[in-house]
C-alpha positions in Angstrom: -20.6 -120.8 -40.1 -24.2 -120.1 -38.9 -27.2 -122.6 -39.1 -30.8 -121.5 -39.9 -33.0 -122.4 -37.1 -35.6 -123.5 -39.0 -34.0 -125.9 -41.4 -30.8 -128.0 -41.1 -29.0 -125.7 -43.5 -25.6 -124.7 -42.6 -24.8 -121.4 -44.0 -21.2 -120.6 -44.7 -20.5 -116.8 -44.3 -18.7 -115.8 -48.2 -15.2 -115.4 -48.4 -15.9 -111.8 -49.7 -16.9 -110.6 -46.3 -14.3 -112.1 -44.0 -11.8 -110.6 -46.8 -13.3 -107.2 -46.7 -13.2 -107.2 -42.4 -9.2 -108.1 -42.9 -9.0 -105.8 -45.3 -10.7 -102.7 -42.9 -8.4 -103.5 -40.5 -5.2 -103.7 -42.3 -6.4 -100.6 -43.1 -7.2 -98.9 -40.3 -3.4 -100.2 -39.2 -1.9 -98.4 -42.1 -3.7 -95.5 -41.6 -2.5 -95.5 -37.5 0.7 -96.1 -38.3 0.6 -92.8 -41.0 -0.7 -90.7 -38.3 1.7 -91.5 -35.8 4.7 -90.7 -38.4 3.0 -87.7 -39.8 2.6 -86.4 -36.4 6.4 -87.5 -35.4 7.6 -86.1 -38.3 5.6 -83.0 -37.5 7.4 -82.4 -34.7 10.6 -82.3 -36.0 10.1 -80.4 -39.3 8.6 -77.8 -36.7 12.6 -76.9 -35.9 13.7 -77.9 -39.6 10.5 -74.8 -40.7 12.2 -72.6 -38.3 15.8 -73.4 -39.8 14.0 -72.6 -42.8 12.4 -69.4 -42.0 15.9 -68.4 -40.3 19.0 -70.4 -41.9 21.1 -68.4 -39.2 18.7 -68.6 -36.2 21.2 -71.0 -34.5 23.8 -69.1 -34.9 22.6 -65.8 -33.9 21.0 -67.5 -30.9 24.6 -68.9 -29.5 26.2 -65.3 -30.3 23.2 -63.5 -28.7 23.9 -66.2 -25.8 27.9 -65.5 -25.2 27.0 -61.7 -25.6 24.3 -61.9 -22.8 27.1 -64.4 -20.8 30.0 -62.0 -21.2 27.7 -59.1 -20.2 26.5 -60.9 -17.1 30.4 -61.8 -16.4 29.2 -65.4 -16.3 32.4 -66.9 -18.0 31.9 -70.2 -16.5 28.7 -70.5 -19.1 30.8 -68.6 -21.8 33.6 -71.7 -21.6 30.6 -74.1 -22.0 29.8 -72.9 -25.6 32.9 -72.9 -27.3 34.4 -76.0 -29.1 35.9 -78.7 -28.0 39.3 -78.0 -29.2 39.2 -74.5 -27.9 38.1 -76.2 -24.1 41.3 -79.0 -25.0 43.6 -75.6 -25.2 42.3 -73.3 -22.6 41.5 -75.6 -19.2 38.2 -74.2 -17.6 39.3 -72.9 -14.7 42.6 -71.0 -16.2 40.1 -69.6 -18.6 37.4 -68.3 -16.0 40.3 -66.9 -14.0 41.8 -65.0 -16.8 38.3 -63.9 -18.1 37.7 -62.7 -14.6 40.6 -61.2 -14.3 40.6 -58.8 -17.6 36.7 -57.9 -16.2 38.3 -56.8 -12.9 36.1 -53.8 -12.1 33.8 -54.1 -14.9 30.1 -54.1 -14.1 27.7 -56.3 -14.6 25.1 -55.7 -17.6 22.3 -53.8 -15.8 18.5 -55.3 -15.8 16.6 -54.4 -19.3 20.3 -54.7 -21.5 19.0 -55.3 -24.9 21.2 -58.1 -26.8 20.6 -57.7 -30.5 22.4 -58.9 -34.0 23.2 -56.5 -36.3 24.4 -58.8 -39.3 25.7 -62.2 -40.0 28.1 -62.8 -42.8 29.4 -66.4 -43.7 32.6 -67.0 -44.5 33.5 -70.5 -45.4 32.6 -73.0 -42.6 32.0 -70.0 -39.8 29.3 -67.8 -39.5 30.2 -63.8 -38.1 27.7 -62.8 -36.3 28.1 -59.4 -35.2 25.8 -58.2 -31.8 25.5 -55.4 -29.9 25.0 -54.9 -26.5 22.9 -51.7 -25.2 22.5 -51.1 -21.1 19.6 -49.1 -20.7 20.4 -45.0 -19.6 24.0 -45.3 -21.5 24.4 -43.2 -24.7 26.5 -45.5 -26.7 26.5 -49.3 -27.0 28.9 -52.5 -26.9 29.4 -53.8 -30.6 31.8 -56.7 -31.4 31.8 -59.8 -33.7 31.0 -63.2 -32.3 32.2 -66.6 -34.6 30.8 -69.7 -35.0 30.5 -72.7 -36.8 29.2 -76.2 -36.7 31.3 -78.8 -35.2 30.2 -82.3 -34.3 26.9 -82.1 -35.2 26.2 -78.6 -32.8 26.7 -75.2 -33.3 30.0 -73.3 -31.2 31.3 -70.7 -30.4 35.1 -70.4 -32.1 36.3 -66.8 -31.6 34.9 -63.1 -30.8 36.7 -59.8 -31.6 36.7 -56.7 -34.2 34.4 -57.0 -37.1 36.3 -58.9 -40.2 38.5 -60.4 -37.8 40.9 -62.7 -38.7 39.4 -66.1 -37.4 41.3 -68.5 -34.9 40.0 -72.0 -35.0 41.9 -74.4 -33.0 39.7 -77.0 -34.4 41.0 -75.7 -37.4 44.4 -77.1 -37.1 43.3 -80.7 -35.8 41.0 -80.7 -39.2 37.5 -80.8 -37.1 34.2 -80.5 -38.8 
């Protein structure tokens, strides 16, 4: 309310205002709270555009990882990415010790070793991914297939070997998905 201070008036302020300030607000709350999930949602959809623009990205990028892992003789980060059920069968440090043990004498990969896909074909619930491994001066390069396959929500690694493969999946058996 405001009073003229001339007159003894009292001058109530219309209803129409004080419903259009609520109105402004509400609003400008909206509008906040649009932004904020636009932007969230931005951020997200920015992995779910690159699923898009690759479907297979994932999985190339865990084969291109175990490649670069095997190359470097780093089994320990090798064990890491495959699935659980795999890790329940073959213990961590049995594993490393055998993987070590094939390698016996095998070099490292040498700085500037390319790690590349060459195709990916699914086949049911697994994805072959087959990579290739070139060391820089060498005439002829490493190419093997490399399979994966959600489980639990992530991406793993599930077995490696000659292209077309048959598949071992010891989550297979225990009806993982």
């Amino acid at each position: 309310m405001k009073t003229d201070p001339g007159t003894r008036f009292v001058f109530v302020e219309p209803p129409e205002r004080r419903y259009l300030a609520a109105l402004l607000v509400a609003t400008a709350m909206i509008l906040g709270a649009f932004v904020l999930f636009v932007s969230g949602s931005l951020g997200r959809a920015g992995q779910g555009l690159s699923q898009l623009a690759d479907p297979d990205g994932a999985a190339k990028g865990l084969a291109l990882r175990s490649a670069q892992d095997v190359a470097e003789l780093d089994f320990s980060s090798d064990w890491e990415l495959y699935s659980p059920c795999y890790q329940q069968v073959n213990p961590k440090p049995e594993w490393v010790a055998l993987k070590q043990s094939e390698a016996n004498g095998q070099a490292k990969a040498l700085p500037g070793t390319k790690y590349g896909v060459l195709a990916v074909e699914r086949d049911g619930i697994y994805t072959r991914v087959e990579v290739q491994i070139t060391e820089p001066g060498r005439p002829t390069s490493t190419q093997y297939e490399i399979d994966v396959r959600q489980y639990g929500g992530r991406w793993v690694l599930v077995d490696t070997g000659e292209f077309g493969h048959h598949i071992g999946d010891n989550c297979a058996q225990g009806g993982g998905s």
